[in-house]
C-alpha positions in Angstrom: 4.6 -40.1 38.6 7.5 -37.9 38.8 9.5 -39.3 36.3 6.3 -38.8 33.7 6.4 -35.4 35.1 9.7 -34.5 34.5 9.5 -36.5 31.3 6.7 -34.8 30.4 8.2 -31.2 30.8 11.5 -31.9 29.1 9.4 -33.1 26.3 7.5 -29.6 25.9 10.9 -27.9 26.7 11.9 -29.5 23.6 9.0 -28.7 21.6 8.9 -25.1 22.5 12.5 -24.3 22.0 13.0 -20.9 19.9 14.0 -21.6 16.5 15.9 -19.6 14.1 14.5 -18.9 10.7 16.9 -19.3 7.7 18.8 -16.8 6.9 17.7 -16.2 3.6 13.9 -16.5 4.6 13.5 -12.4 4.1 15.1 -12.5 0.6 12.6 -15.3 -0.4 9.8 -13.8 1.0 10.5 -10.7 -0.7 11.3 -12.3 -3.9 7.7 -14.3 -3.8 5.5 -10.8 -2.8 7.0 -9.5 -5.7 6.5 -12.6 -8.0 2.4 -12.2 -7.0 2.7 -8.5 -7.6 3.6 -8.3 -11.0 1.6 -11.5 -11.8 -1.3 -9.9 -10.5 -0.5 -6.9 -12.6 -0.1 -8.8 -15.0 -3.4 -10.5 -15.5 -4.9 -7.1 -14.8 -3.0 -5.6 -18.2 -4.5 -8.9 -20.2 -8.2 -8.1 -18.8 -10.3 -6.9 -21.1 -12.2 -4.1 -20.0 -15.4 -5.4 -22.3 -15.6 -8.1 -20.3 -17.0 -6.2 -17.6 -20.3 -6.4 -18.7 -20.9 -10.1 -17.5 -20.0 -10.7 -14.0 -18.9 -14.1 -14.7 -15.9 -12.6 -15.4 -15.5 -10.4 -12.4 -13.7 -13.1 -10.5 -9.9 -13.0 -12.2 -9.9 -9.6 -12.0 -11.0 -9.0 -8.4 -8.6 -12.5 -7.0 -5.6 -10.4 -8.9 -6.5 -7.1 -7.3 -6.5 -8.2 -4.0 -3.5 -10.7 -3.9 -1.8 -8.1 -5.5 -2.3 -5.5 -3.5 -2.1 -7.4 -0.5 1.1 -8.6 -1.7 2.2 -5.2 -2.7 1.3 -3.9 0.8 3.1 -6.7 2.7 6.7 -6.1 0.1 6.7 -2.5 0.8 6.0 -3.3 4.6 9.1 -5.8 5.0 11.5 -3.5 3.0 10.6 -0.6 5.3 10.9 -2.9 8.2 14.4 -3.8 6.8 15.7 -0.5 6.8 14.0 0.8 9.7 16.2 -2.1 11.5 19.1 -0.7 9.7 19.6 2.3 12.0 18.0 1.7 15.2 16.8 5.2 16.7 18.5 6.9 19.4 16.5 9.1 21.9 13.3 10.7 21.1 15.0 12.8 18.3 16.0 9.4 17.1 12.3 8.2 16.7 11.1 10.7 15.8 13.4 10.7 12.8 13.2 6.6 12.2 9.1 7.7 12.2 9.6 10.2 9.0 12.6 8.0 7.6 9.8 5.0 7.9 7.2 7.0 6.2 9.4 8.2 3.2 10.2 4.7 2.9 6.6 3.8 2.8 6.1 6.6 0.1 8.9 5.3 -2.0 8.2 1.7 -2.0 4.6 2.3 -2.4 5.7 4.3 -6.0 7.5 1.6 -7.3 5.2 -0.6 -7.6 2.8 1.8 -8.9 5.0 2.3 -11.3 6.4 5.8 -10.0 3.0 7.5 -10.5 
């Protein structure tokens, strides 16, 4: 029984072990929030706007607004996040600093991909 035991734990040692993402998983992740963003912006600029009218056609529309802004939310997340990690804050000076820096960052990101409305 204590050899199953201890077999048993070194087995879920194993399996639990911390793994390191690849290195370049951020810059793909970025790379495929932006892909959906501007292919959800870009199915909204081929909608038709007299299509509204039947709600059969509601459903390409709404599916690109949401992935896209979800998309859009979660790539100007993860580049603040980047940056914030940058420069970790020192003190309470410090984050309260990395707090505005973050929300400038938020503001800025957010612009660009409305276009810098």
């Amino acid at each position: 029984m204590t050899d199953a035991a201890s077999s048993f734990e070194g087995l879920l040692r194993e399996a639990l072990a911390p793994v390191e993402p690849p290195a370049d998983l951020a810059l793909r992740l970025e790379e495929t929030l932006q892909s959906i963003t501007e292919l959800a912006a870009d199915e909204l600029e081929a909608w038709e706007l007299s299509a509204m009218r039947d709600p059969r056609n509601w459903v390409r529309p709404a599916t690109a607004v949401v992935a896209g802004g979800a998309a859009a939310g979660a790539l100007v997340l993860l580049r603040a996040r980047r940056r914030a990690q940058q420069q970790p804050p020192h003190g309470l000076a410090g984050v309260r600093h990395a707090a505005e820096r973050t929300a400038e960052d938020l503001r800025r990101e957010a612009r660009k991909l409305l276009g810098g409305r």
